[in-house]
N, C-alpha and C positions, 0 to 999 in steps of 0.2 A: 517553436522551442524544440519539439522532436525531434526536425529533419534539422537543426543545426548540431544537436547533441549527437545524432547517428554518423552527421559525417565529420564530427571531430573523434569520435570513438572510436579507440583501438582496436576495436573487432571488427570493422568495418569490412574484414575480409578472415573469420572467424579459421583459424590451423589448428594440428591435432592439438596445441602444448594449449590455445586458451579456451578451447571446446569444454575443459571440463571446470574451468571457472561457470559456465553457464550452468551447468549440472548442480550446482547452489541455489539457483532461482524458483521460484515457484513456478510451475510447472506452465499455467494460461502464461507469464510475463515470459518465458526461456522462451515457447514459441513466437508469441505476439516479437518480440524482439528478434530474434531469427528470419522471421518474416520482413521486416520492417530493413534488417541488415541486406536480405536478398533482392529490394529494392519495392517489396511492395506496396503501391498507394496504401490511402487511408482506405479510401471505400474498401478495397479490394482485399484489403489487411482486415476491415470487421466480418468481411464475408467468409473469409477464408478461420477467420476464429468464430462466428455461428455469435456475431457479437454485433453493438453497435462500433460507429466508426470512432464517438465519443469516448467508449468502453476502451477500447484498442490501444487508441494513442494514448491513455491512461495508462494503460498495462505495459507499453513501451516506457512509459517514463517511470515509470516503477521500477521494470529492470534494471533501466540504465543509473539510478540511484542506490539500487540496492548496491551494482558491480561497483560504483565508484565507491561507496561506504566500508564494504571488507574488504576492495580489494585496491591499497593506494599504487598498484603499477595501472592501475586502470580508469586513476585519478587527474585532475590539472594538479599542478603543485596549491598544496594547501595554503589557505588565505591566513595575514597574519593575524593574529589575533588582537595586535594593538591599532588595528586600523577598522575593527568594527564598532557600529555604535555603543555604547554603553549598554544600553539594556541586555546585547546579545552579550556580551562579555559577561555580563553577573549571571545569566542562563546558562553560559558556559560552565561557570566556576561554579554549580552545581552539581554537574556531573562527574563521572569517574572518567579517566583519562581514555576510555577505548569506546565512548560517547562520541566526547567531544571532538577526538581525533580526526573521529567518522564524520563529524560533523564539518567540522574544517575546511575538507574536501569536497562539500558538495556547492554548486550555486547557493548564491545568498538567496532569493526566495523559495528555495524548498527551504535550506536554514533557519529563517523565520518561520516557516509553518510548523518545522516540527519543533522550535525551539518554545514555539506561543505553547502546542499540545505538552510537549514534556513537561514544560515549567509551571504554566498557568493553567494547566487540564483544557483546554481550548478544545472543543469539536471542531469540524470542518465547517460548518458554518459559521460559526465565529468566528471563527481565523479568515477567512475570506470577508466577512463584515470588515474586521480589524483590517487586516492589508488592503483594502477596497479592490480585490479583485473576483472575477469570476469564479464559484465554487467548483467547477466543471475543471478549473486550471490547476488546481491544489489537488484534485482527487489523489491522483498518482502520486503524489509525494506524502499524501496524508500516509496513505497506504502503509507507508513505511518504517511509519513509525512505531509500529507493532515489531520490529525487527531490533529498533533499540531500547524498545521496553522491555522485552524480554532477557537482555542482560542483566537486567536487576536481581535477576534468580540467578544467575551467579555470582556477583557482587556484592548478595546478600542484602540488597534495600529492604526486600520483603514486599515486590511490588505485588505479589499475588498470593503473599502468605494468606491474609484474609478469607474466612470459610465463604466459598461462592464467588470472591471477586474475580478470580477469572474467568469467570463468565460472564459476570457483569463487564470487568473490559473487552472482552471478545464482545459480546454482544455492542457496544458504543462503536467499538472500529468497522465492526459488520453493517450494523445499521446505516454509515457514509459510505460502504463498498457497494450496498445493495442500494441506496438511495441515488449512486450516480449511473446505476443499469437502466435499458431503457424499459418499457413496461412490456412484460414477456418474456425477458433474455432471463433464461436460464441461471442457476445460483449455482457459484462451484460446488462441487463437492465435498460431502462430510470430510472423507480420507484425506484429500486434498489440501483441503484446510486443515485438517489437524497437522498434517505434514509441514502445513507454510507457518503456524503459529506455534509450532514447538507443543501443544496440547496432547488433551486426551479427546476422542471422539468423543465422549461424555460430554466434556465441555462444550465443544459445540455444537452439540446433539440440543443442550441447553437454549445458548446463545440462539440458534435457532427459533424453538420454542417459543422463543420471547419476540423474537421479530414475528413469528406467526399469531403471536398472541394481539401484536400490535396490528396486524394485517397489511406488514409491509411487504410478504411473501407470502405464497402460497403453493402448499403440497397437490401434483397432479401424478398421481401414480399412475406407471409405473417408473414414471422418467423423473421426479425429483421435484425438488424447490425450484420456483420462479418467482421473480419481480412482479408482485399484484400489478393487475392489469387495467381494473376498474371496480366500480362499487361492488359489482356483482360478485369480485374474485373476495372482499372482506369477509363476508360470512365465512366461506369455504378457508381460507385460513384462520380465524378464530377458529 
């Protein structure tokens, strides 16, 4: 799926005018995709991000979703809408028109995945139960959907009005970023994230917290959060 969406992709030989479309991406996905556009393997692609190769090509197709979602010259022409199943159509007609738009434009199964989480609050395991596919295939487009939740806050739904729920949703989206790393690999960074979620570092300071609580990470100072590694690494995150 990567290497056919990289060599249909407009960037596929990145000039100064779309260099700074990249400059909107979260900062692992802008490289990982840079990488991945300069021709480099899988293997060599997670070496080169200090990641697994699984991690990588996630993070590539993260990019390439986020670029086609804001940005429709960087789109296929968008899918009509009277020629999708019904259910995605009533999932649509939910949303506010710069959703769905973004929606439109992307493959129909990342579509279903985020349409299952927006609509139905689906996790990434469900949603991969639900479409009977591999959860490892859905990560990277799960990902993304943090990108259209966040429009609610201007929109005014009140996705995060609630005292604490943004943290409680950052902590659900984190808990499927961190669950598909592999045991060891490194957790991005507080700034980082707060930069990719529109947040407060608080927030994720939180969100954190709570995966450490669960001992799905763990603190090794002086270098940061990592994906628990084994029994031994629980205690030390609680």
């Amino acid at each position: 799926m990567v290497e056919e969406q990289c060599q249909q992709c407009p960037l596929a030989d990145p000039s100064e005018e779309l260099l700074p479309l990249l400059a909107d991406l979260p900062e692992r996905e802008r490289e990982a995709l840079l990488l991945r556009l300069d021709g480099c393997p899988n293997l060599v692609l997670g070496e080169r991000l200090g990641c697994s190769m699984t991690t990588g090509r996630r993070l590539v197709d993260a990019a390439l979703m986020r670029l086609q979602m804001r940005h429709p010259e960087m789109a296929r022409e968008p899918v009509r809408l009277e020629s999708l199943p019904a259910w995605q159509r009533e999932a649509l007609a939910t949303l506010d028109n710069t959703r769905r738009e973004a929606l439109l434009r992307i493959d129909d199964l990342p579509r279903q995945v985020l349409l299952l989480h927006l609509s139905e609050g689906l996790d990434s395991k469900q949603i991969a139960a639900r479409l009977e596919v591999d959860r490892n295939l859905i990560m990277g487009m799960y990902s993304c959907a943090t990108s259209l939740r966040t429009a609610g806050q201007v929109t005014g739904q009140g996705t995060f009005r609630e005292k604490g729920a943004a943290a409680r949703a950052l902590t659900e989206t984190l808990r499927s970023e961190v669950e598909a790393l592999a045991p060891g690999e490194r957790v991005p960074a507080e700034r980082g994230l707060a930069v990719r979620f529109q947040c407060s570092a608080k927030t994720v300071r939180a969100a954190m917290n709570a995966l450490r609580a669960e001992g799905l990470v763990v603190l090794r100072r002086p270098y940061g959060l990592f994906r628990a590694t084994a029994a031994g690494d629980l205690a030390v995150a609680a």
